[in-house]
N, C-alpha and C positions, 0 to 999 in steps of 0.2 A: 699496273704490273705488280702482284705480289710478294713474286719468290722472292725468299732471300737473297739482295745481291750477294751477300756475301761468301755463295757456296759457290763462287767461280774460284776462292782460294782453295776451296776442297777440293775443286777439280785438276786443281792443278799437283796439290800435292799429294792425292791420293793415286792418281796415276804416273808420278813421274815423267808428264811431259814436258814440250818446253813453255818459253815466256811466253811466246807468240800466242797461245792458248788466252793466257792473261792476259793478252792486252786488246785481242780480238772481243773478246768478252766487253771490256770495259768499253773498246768503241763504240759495240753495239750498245750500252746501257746508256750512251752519251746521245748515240742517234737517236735511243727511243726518247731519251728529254727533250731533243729539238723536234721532235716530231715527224724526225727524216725517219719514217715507220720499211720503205722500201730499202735502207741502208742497214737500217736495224736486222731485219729479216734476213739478209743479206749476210751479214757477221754472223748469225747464228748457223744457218747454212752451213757455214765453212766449219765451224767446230763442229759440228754432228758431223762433219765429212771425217774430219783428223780424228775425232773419238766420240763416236756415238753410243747413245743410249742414256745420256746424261741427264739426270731428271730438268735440271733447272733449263739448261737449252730445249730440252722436248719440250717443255712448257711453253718458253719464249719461242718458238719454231710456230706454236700453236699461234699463240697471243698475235704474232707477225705476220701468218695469213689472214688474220682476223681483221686486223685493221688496216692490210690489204689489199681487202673485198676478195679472198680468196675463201670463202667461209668453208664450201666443201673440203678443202685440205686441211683446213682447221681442224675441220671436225674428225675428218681421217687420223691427225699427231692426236688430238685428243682420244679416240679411243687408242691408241696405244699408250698415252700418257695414264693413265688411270690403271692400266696395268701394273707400272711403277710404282704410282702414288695414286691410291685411289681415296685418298681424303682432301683433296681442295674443291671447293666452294667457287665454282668458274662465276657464281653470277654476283659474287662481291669484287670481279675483277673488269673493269672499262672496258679492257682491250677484249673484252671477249662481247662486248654489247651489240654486236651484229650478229651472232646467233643464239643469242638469250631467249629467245620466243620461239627459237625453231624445234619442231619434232624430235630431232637427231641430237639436240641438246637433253632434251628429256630422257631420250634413248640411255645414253649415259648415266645421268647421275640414276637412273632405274640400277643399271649394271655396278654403279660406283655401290650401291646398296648392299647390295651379293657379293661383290669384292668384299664388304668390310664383317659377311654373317663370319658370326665367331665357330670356329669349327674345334673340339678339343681332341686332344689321341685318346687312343680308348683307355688308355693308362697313363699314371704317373708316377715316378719315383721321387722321393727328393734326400739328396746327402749336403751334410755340412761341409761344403768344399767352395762357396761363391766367394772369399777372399783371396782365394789363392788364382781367381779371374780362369776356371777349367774351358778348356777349348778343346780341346780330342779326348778321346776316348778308345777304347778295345778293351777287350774279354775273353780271360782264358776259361772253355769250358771244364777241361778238369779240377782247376781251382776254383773253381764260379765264382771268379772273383773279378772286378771291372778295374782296370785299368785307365786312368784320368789324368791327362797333363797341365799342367800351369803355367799362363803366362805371365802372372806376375812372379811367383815366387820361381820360376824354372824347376819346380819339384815335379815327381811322378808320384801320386797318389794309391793305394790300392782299398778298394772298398768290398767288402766283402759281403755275401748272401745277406748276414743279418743288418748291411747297413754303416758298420765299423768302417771306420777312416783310417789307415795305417800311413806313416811316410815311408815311401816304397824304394826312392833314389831321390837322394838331393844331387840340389843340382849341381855339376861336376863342371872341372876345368873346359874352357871352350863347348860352351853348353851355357844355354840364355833362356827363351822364354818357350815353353814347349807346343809348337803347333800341330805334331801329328804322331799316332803311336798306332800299332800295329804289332799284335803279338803273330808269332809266325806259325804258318799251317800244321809245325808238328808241334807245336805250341812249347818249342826247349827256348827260343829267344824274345824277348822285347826290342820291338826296333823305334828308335824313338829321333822326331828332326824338330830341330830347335833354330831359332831366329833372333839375333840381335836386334829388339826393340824398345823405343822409349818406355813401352809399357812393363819391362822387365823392371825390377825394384831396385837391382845393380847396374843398371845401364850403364855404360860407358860410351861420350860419342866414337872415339878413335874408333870402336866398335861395331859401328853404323855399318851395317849392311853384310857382316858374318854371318854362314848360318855352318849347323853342322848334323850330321847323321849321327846317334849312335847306338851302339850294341850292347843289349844288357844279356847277361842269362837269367830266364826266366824264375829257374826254380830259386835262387837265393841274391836278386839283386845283383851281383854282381856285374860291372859297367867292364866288357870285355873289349871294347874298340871303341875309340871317337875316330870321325870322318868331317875335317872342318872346312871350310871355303871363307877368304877374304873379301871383302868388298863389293858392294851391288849383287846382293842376295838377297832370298827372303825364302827358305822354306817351308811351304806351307800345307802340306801335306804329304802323308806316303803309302806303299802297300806294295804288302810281300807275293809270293806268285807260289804254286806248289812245289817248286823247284827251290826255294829258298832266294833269287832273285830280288830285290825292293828297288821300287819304283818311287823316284821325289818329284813333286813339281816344286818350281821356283819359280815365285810371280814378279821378280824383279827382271830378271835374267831370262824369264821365260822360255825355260830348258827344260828339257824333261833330266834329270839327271839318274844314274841307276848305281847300285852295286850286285855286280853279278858272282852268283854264287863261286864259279872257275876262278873269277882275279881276286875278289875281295876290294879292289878298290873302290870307288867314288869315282867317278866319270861321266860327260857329259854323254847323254843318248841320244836326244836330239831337239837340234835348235829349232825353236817352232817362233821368233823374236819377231819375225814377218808375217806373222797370220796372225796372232794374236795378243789381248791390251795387258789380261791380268790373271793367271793361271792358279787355281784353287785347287778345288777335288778331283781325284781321279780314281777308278777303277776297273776291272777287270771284267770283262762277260766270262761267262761259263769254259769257253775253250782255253783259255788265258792267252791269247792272242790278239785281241785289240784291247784297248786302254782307251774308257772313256774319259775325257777331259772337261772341265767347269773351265770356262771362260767366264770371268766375274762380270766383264764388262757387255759381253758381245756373242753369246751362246756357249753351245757343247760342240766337240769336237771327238773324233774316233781315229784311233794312233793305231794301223797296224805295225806289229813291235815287229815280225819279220821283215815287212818291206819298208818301214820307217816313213810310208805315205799318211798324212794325216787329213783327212777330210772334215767339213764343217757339217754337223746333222741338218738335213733339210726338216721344214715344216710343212706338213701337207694338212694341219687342222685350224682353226677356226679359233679367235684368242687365246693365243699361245705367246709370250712374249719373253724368250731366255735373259733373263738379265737377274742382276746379285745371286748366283749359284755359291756358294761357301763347300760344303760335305757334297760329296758323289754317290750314291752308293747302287751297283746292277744287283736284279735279281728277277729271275724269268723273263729276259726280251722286256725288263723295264727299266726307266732308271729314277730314281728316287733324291730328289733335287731339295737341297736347303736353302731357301729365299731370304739372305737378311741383306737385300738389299732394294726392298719392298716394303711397301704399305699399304696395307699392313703386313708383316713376314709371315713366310706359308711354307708348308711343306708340299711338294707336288710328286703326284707319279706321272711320270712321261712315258705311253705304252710305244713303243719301238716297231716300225714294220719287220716285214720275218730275214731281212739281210743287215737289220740293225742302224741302218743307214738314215731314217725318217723316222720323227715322231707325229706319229700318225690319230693321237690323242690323251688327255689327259685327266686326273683326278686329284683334285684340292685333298689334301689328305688331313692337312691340319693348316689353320687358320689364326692369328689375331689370338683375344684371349688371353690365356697364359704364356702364350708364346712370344718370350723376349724376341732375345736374337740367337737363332738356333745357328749352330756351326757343325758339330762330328756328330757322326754316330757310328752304330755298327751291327750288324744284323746278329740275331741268338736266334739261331732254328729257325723258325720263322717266324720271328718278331725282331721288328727294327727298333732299335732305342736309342734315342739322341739326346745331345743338350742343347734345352729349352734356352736358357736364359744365360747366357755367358755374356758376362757384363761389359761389353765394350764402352757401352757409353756410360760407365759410372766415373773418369777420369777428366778431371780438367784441362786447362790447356797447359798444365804444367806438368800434366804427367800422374796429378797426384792422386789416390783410387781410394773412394771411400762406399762400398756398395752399400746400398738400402736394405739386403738381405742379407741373410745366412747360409738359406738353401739353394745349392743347386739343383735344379729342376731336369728329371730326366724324364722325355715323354717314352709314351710305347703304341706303337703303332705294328696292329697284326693282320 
């Protein structure tokens, strides 16, 4: 058995659930030492029940039918596994030596191949902003100018046509590390939602789990409203409606939360806590009447905002596997998915049946390569431009952020 044991502690902290996760885990690693293989199997089971899609269990799920004598099911997690991680070497792993000669292993590492062709966008931009760790992005067209947020420094960056880097708003009282921005449809506001995390450069723990909305005016900076929440948050993305409306997810709290243009305040729209693990991107189709959803862990989801029913998107195509969604973004009955929580990470278009409800196929849009860890973007006319390489993993375990580059990398995809 390979994987790292040790990214059952990732699973547990990167989802916030409970112990029992951890200790399920650990039994299973204890059963596969003794060679209780049906006990093994058995513990991983149960955690793909309580959170699935988790690489290291889909692995051990695989490895568990294997040694078995369940090879067909094996082989079944393993091509979904390869969807996730399509860089492991099954024939340097024991548990997997009951179907090392068979056809349908071949089958695989042929597809693991294609998985890993490097695909580039047809363009690239790149700005001196990779210290300041940029995660979202927006662009006001009469200014043509892009708008960049920062999770380390919680600053709002503005970079202009020729490429210039200006600081746009520092970062203000109750305001942390900046996850999502959104200039608005009549393009007079910046709306901007930020999150208390370790990776802010002033973290504070008492702080742990604040997040807050706030409102700039667009023409000259000025920060005209903060909207902040205590405790067990994480705002991590937003978007405004023609109506002047902005829409939050919180992937702690797993709320959709809003501020509507009539009250002005911050309120919860609706608690989605019971359907789903980990709530990322979201946006709007054409009518601005559903709100599509990234579920990081466990697919896309479609919110109609008038009847507040949310349904799960079905799959009616042929390897499609929704997992690490980050950015959302619709445009003509598609929706256009940021994969950083894949290997190797991709960009994908998901084309949409004609009720929006099924993704009925798909197109690798950009692949591996240059492509770090992409997170926001934002469509210009008709070209979508997002960031490439926003340095999650350039920080230790203490927090401390030393990136290998300068540039941030934006791709463009037309």
């Amino acid at each position: 058995m390979r994987k790292i044991i040790s990214s059952v502690f990732m699973l547990v902290s990167f989802v916030g659930t409970s112990q029992s996760l951890r200790e399920l885990y650990q039994e299973g690693l204890k059963a596969h030492e003794e060679k209780n293989y049906e006990l093994f199997l058995a513990k991983m089971i149960s955690i793909d029940t309580m959170r699935p899609n988790y690489p290291a269990v889909v692995y051990n799920l695989a490895g568990g039918y294997a040694l078995t004598g369940n090879e067909e099911k094996s082989i079944e997690i393993l091509q979904k596994y390869i969807l996730m991680d399509a860089t492991q070497d099954f024939t340097q792993d024991d548990d997997f030596k009951s179907i090392w000669e068979s056809n349908a292993l071949l089958d695989i590492q042929k597809r693991q191949k294609e998985l890993n062709i490097r695909i580039d966008p047809a363009e690239q931009k790149q700005f001196k902003l990779l210290h300041t760790h940029p995660e979202s992005i927006s662009y006001a067209e009469k200014q043509a100018a892009y708008f960049i947020g920062g999770v380390r420094d919680g600053n709002i960056w503005k970079v202009g046509k020729d490429g210039s880097t200006v600081l746009w708003a520092e970062t203000a009282k109750n305001s942390w590390s900046v996850m999502g921005l959104q200039v608005s449809k009549d393009e007079k506001l910046l709306w901007s939602c930020t999150s208390s995390m370790s990776n802010y450069q002033a973290y504070k723990h008492a702080e742990e789990g604040y997040a807050s909305v706030l409102k700039y005016d667009l023409k000259n900076g000025e920060l005209l409203e903060t909207f902040a929440l205590t405790g067990g948050h994480n705002f991590g993305d937003l978007i405004t409606d023609s109506n002047g409306n902005v829409y939050i997810s919180d992937g702690v709290a797993n709320k959709i939360y809003w501020i509507s243009e009539k009250k002005g305040k911050l309120e919860a729209y609706v608690d989605l806590s019971g359907k789903v693990f980990n709530l990322q991107g979201l946006t709007l189709d054409e009518t601005e009447e559903n709100l599509f959803l990234s579920d990081y862990i466990d697919g896309i989801y479609k919110l109609n905002l008038k009847t507040k029913q949310v349904k799960k998107l079905k799959i009616e195509a042929e390897d499609i596997l929704i997992k690490g969604i980050d950015g959302l973004y619709y445009k003509n009955n598609s929706l256009l998915g940021l994969h950083n929580g894949t290997k190797p990470n991709r960009v994908i278009k998901y084309m949409l049946s004609d009720d929006g409800n099924t993704i009925v196929d798909k197109e690798i849009k950009v692949q591996g390569g240059d492509l770090g860890e992409p997170t926001q973007g934002v469509w210009i006319n008709d070209s979508f431009q997002f960031i490439m390489n926003s340095p999650w993993g350039e920080y230790d375990q203490d927090a401390n952020f030393e990136p290998t580059g300068e540039n941030t990398i934006i791709g463009i995809i037309n």
